[in-house]
Structures are given as structure tokens and as C-alpha cells.
C-alpha positions in Angstrom: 0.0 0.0 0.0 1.2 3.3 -0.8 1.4 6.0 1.7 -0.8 8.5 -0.5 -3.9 5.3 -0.2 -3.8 5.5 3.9 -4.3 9.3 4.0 -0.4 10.1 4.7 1.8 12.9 3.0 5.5 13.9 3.6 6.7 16.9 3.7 9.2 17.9 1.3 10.6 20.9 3.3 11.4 18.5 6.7 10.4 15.2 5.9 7.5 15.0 8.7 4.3 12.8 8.1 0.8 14.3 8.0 -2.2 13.4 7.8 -4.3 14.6 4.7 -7.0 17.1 5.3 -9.3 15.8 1.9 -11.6 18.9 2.5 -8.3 21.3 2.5 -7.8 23.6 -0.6 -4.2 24.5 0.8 -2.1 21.9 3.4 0.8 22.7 5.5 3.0 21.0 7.3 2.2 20.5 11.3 6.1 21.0 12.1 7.7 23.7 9.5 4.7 25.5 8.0 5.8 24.0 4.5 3.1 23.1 1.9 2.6 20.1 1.3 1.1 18.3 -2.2 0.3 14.7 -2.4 3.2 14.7 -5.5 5.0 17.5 -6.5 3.2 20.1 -8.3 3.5 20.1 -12.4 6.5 17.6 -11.6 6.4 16.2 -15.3 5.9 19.2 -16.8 8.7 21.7 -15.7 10.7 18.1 -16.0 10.1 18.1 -19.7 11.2 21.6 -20.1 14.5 21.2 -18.3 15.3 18.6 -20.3 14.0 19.8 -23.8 16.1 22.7 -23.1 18.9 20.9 -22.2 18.5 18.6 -25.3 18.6 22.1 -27.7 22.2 23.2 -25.5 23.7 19.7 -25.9 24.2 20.4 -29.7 26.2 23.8 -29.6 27.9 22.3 -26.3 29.5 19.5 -28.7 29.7 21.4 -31.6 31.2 24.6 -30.6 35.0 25.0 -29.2 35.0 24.5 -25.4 38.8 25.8 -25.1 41.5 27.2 -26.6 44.7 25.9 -25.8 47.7 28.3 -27.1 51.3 28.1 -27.1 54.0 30.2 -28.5 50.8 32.4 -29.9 49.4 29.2 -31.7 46.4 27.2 -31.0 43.1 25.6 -32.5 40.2 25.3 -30.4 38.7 22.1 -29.6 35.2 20.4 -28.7 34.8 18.2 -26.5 35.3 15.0 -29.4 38.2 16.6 -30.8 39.8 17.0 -27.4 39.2 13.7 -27.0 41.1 12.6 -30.0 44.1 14.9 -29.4 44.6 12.9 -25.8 44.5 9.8 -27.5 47.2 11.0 -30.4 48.9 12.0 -26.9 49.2 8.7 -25.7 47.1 10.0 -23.1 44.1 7.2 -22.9 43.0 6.8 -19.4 42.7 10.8 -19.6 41.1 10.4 -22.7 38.4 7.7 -21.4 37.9 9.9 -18.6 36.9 13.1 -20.0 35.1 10.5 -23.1 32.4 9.5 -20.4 32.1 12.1 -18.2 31.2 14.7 -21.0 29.9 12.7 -23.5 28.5 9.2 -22.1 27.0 10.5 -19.2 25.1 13.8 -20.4 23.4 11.3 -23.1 22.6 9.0 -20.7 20.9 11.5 -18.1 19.0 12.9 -21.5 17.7 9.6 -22.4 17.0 8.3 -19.3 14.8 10.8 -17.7 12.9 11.3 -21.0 12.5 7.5 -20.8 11.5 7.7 -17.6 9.0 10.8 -18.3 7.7 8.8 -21.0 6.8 5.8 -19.0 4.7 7.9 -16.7 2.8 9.2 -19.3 2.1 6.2 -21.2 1.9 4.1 -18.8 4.4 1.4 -20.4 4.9 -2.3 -19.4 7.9 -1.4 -17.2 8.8 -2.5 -13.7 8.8 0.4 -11.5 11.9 -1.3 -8.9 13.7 -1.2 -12.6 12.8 2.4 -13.4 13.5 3.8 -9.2 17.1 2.3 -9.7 17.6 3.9 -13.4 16.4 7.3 -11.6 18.5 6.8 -8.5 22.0 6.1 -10.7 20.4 8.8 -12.6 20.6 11.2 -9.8 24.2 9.8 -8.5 25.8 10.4 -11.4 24.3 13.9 -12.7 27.3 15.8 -10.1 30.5 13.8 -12.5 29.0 15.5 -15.4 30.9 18.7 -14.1 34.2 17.4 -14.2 35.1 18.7 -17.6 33.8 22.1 -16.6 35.9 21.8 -13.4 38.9 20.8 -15.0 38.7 23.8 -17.7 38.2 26.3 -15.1 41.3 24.7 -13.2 43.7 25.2 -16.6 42.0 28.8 -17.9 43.3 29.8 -13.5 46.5 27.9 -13.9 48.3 28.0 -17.5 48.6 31.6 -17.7 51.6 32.3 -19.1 51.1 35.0 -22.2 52.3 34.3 -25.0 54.3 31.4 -24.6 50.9 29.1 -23.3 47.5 30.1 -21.8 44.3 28.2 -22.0 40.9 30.3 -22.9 37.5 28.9 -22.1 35.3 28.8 -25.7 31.2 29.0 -25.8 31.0 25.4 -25.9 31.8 25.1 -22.0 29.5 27.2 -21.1 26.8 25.6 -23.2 27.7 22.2 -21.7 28.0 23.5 -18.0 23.9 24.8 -19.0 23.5 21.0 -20.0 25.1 19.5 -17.2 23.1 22.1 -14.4 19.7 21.5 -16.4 19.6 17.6 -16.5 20.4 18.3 -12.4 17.4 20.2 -12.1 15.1 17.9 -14.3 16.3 14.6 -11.9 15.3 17.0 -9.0 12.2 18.3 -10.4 10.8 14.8 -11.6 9.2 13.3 -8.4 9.7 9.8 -8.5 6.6 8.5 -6.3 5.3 8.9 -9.9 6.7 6.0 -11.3 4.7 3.5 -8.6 1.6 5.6 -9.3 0.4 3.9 -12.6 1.0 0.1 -11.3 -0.8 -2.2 -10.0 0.8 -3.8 -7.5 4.6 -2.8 -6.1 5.7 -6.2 -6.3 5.1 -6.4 -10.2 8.8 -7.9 -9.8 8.1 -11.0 -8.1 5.2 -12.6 -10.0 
């Protein structure tokens, strides 16, 4: 049984159970004052327009330059795929795999899988819900690694300052991809994921 069937709702502010006032146009919490909603309000809809907008920023975030890297006055900018590449060509492959799924692997991932799991609320697909809590729970766990390029680029643009002989300048593409990165955060934060035991039938569609 969920809580929501005995008359029970959390509050998201402190965490403390109530009791749900049916005739009550407007809960709050008996502890903080918070409001409280059976499931967080237009969850699936402000999820789907984090993540649309990060879908439209993950293009120029791959496609444009994310740095610079100059030396002696000479230097091409690279993306994220050509960067890649060059650490490769540099014998540099654990780097390389790195930077390979932590900026390109994982952002796709976290796009995929919330839209998949946005799409199995809506539609109600034949999918176990334990199956879909752990894909939004590694979902959420890895969303923070996703900032490792951006970290790492803002360590080298502080760093390798050294005029004309080398220095390291940040291109639009980083800032595009740090937009990607901080919106697919807030769309696994936004998405309330008591929706995903909502449209089952039982919540031990995994042992029949």
C-alpha cells in the first residue's frame, strides 16, 4: 500500500508525516509550516522543459570549441570530441576515457534516461517500476560527474597563464555544456519519483 492510499503525505521541506486534510484547498506542514502536495506540483511538466532545453544546449555544447589551448601564440580550439582525440594522439588514454564518459556518455545518458522515464509515466508502459527507481536513483548519482570537464577547464584557464608562450581560454562550448550539465540536475530534482509506482498495480510487479 502506498502512503498516499492511507491518508499520509511527507513533507518535502522537513520530511515530517501528515495526515491529509481531503476537504483542505491548501495543506501545511504540522512542524515547518511548509506546503505540502500529495506529488510535487506540475513535476512532469517543468521536468520536460528542463530537459527539452537541455536537449537544444547539448548540440552547440558539442559542436562549438570548449577551449582554446595556445602556445608560443598558436592554438586551435577544440570540442569536446576533438579534445578527446588529441589525448588519445597524446598517448594519453586513461585521460582520454575519462573526459570520453564524463562529458559525453554521461550527459546522453541522463537525456535519455529521464525522457524515458518521463515517457513511462505518461504512457503508462509495461515497465517494472523497482527497474525504473534504480535507473532514476544512478540517474541522480551520477548527474554531479558530469561537471568534471567544466571543473577541469576552469582549473587550466586559472593555472596555464603564461602569455604568449601558453594560456588556455574557455570557448562558448563550455558554457553551453556547464547549461546541459546544471539542467539535466534540475530535471532529476524536479521529476518526483513516487510517480513512477503511481500507474502500477501492485509494487511487487517484480516477483510474479
Amino acid at each position: 500500500m502506498r502512503a498516499i492510499d492511507a491518508g499520509i503525505l511527507v513533507c518535502h521541506e522537513c520530511h515530517q508525516l501528515n495526515r491529509e486534510e481531503p476537504e483542505s484547498h491548501g495543506q501545511f506542514c504540522t512542524r515547518c509550516g511548509g506546503s505540502i502536495h500529495p506529488r510535487k506540483p506540475n513535476s512532469l511538466t517543468r521536468t520536460w522543459a528542463l530537459l527539452l532545453t537541455s536537449a537544444v544546449l547539448y548540440i552547440p555544447a558539442n559542436m562549438l570549441p570548449i577551449m582554446t589551448v595556445s602556445t608560443l601564440g598558436k592554438g586551435e580550439p577544440d570540442t569536446i570530441m576533438s579534445g578527446v582525440i588529441s589525448l588519445v594522439q597524446y598517448g594519453m588514454i586513461p585521460i582520454a576515457a575519462v573526459v570520453f564518459v564524463a562529458s559525453i556518455l554521461v550527459p546522453t545518458f541522463k537525456l535519455v534516461g529521464i525522457g524515458l522515464l518521463l515517457y513511462s509515466v505518461q504512457r503508462r508502459l509495461p515497465m517494472s517500476p523497482r527497474q525504473r527507481i534504480v535507473m532514476y536513483r544512478f540517474i541522480e548519482w551520477i548527474g554531479r560527474w558530469s561537471m568534471l570537464d567544466v571543473f577541469v577547464i576552469a582549473i587550466l584557464v586559472a593555472l596555464v597563464n603564461f602569455g604568449s608562450l601558453a594560456s588556455i581560454e574557455p570557448g562558448p562550448g563550455a558554457a553551453a555544456f556547464a547549461s546541459v550539465v546544471i539542467l539535466t540536475m534540475l530535471a532529476a530534482l524536479t521529476f518526483d519519483p513516487r510517480l513512477l509506482w503511481d500507474n502500477t498495480e501492485t509494487d511487487d510487479d517484480d516477483n510474479d
